[in-house]
C-alpha positions in Angstrom: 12.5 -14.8 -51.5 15.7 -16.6 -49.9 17.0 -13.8 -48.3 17.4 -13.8 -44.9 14.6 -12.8 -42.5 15.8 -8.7 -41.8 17.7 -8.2 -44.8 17.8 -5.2 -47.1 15.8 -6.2 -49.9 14.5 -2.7 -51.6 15.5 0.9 -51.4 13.2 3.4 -52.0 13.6 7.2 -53.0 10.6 9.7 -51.8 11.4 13.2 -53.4 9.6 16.4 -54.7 11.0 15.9 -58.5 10.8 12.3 -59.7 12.6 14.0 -63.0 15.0 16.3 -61.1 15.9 13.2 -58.7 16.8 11.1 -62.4 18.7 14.0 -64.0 20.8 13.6 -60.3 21.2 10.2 -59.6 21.9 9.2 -63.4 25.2 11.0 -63.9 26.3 10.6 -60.2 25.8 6.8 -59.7 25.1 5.7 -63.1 21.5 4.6 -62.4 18.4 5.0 -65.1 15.3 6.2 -63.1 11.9 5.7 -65.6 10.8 8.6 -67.2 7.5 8.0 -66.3 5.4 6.3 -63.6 4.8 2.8 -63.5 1.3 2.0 -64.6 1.0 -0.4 -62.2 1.5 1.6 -59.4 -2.2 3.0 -59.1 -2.0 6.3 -59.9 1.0 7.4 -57.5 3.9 8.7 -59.2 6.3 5.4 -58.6 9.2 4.6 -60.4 11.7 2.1 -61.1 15.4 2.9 -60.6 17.8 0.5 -62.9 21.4 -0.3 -63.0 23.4 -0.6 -65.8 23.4 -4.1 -65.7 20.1 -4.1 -65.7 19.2 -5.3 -62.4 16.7 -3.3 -60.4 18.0 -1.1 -57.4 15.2 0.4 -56.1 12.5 3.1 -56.8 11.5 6.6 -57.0 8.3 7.8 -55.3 6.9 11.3 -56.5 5.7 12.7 -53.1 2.4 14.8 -54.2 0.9 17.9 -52.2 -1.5 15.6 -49.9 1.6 13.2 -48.9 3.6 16.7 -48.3 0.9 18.1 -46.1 1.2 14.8 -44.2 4.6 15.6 -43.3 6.4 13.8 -46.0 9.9 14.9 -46.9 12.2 14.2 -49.3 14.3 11.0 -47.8 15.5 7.1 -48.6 14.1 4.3 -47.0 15.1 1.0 -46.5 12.7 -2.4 -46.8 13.8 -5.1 -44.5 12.3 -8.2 -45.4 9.9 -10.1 -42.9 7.7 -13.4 -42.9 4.5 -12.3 -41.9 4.0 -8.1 -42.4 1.1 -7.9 -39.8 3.1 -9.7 -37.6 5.7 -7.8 -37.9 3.8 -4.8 -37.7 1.4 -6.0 -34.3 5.1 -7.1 -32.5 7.0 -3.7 -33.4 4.1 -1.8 -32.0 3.8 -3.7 -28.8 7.8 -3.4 -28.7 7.1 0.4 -28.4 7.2 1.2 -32.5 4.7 2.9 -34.8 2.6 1.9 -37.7 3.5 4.7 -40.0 1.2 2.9 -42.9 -0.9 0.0 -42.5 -0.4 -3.1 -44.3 -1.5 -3.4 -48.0 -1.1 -5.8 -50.8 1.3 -5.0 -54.2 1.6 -7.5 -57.0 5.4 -8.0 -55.6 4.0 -8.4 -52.0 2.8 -6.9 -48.8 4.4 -3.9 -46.9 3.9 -1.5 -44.4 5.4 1.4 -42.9 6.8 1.7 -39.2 8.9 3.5 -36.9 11.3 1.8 -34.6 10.7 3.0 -31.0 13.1 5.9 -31.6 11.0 7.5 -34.2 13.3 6.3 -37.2 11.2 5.5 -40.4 11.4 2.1 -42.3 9.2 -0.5 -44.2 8.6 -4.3 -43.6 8.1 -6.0 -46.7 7.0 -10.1 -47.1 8.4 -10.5 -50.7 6.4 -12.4 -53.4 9.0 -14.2 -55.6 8.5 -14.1 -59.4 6.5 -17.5 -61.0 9.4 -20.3 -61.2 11.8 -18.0 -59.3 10.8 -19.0 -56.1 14.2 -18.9 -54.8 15.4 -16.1 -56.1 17.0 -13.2 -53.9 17.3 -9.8 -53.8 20.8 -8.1 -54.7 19.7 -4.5 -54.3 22.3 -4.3 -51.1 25.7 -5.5 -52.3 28.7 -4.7 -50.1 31.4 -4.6 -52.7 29.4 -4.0 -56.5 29.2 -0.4 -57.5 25.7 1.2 -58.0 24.3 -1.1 -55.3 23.6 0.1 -51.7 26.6 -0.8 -50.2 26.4 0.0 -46.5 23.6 0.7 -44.2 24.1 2.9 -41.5 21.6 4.4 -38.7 21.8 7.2 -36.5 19.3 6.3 -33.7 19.1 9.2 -30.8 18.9 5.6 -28.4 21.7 3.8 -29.2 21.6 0.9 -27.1 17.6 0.8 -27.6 18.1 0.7 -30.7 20.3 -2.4 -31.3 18.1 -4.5 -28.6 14.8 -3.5 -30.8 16.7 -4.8 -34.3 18.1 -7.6 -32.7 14.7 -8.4 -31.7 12.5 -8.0 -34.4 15.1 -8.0 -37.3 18.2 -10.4 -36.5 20.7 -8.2 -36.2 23.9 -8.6 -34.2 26.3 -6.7 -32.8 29.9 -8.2 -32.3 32.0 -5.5 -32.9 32.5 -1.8 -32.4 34.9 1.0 -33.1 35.8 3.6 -30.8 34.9 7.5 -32.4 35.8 9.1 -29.2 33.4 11.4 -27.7 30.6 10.6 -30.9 30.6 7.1 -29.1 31.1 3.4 -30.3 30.3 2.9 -34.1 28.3 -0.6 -33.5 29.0 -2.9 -36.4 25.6 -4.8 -37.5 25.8 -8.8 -38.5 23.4 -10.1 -40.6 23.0 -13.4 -42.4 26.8 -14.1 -42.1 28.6 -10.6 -43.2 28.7 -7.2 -41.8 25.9 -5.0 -43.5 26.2 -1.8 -41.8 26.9 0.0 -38.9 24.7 1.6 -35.8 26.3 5.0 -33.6 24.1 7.1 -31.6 23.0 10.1 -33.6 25.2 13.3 -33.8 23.7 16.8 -32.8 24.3 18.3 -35.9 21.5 15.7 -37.3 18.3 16.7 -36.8 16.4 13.3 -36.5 17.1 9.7 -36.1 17.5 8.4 -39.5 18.8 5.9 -41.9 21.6 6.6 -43.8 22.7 4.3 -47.0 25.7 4.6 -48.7 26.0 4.0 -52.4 28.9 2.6 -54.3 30.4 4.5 -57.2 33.9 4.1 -58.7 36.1 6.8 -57.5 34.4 9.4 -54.6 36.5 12.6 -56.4 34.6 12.3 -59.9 31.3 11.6 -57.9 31.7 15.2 -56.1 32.2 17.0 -59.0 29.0 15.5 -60.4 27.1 16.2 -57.1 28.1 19.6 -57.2 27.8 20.4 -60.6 24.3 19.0 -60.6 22.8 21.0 -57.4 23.5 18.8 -55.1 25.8 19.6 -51.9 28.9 17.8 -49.9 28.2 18.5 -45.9 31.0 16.1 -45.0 33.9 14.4 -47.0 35.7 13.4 -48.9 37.0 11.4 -45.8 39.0 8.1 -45.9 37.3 5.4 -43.3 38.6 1.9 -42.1 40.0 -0.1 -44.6 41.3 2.5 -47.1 37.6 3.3 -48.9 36.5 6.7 -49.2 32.8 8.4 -48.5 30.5 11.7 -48.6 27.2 12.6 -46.9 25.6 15.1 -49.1 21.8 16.0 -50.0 20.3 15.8 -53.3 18.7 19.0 -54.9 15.3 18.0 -53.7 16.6 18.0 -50.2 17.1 14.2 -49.5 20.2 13.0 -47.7 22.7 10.8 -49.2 25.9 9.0 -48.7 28.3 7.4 -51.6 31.4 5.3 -51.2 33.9 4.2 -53.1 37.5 2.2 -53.3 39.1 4.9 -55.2 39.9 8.8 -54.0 
């Protein structure tokens, strides 16, 4: 794929409920989540999440009893795409990560599961194009089209670890930063020419280092009434940011966290 080495290139959904996750996500975003599981997916409960312009976003994976005995919770998680996924995997461990998953082959490429030094979750992926697409890129992250991921955001517990480690192993920069007072500097991450996100040391009130992505929708007021009305709940927000755009963090019925934005109140 032509996307940049480090970029957001999948988004991926691990719940309890594939079904309950669909009947959530469809009327708040305006997604379409498969009814059923993809056959090619080996017998695990995976599923395609599609936008209404028919582009794929993401997908859904059906966590069964054996991955929730593991220690599997519901959660998203990002892929950030890499050249070589054992690599990638050998120099994040050396750098102090985790492999969470080892390596393994899908007909869309390799991918594995690590943790960055801090303990936060994520997935390497080396892409395999489609036939005569060779070029083509994902659009999954899009910082301005609604229904897309349109900001990624991490809460590390080591802030200043954190952005060395993705500036190592990822590309990330960091040229800019807003002041929050005493929850720190909000650390503005650079990637393949545009801002993509943003790094801040993790509050208290959030039990674990995590990932947070923020999904676009057209106007934040009608997207709460859908989250609450569909079992879903609103721990901060609405709350106008920087540049006039409004967000929520919430959780999903099945317990995931979640964040939407959007231009309009």
């Amino acid at each position: 794929m032509a996307n940049p080495s480090g970029s957001f290139i999948w988004y991926e959904l691990m719940t309890t409920d594939p079904d309950g996750a669909a009947a959530f996500y469809g009327p708040v975003v305006g997604w379409r989540i498969s009814a059923k599981a993809d056959p090619a997916a080996g017998g695990v409960d995976y599923r395609h999440i599609t936008r209404a312009d028919g582009g794929g976003n993401g997908g859904v994976l059906g966590l069964d009893a054996q991955m929730q005995q593991g220690g599997a919770r519901p959660c998203w998680l990002g892929y950030l795409h890499v050249a070589d996924v054992d690599e990638a995997v050998k120099a994040i461990v050396a750098d102090g990560g985790k492999a969470l998953m080892p390596a393994f082959d899908l007909a869309v490429g390799r991918i594995a599961m690590v943790a960055d030094p801090q303990g936060v979750p994520i997935y390497v992926m080396a892409p395999i194009p489609p036939a005569g697409a060779e070029d083509a890129t994902s659009d999954v992250y899009s910082r301005w089209e609604e229904q897309h991921v349109s900001w990624n955001e991490l809460y590390s517990p080591d802030l200043e670890a954190a952005k060395r480690f993705y500036s190592r192993h990822f590309n990330f920069e960091f040229n800019e930063s807003l002041p929050m007072g005493p929850m720190g500097d909000y650390c503005f991450i650079d990637h393949g020419g545009e801002t993509i996100g943003a790094m801040m040391q993790k509050p208290e009130q959030v039990p674990v280092g995590m990932w947070n992505f923020y999904i676009r929708v057209p106007a934040i007021d009608a997207a709460v009434a859908k989250v609450n009305e569909l079992g879903g709940q609103v721990f901060n927000g609405p709350m106008e940011v920087p540049g006039g755009e409004w967000i929520i963090n919430g959780m999903d019925p099945q317990g995931a966290p979640f964040s939407l934005v959007a231009k309009e109140r």
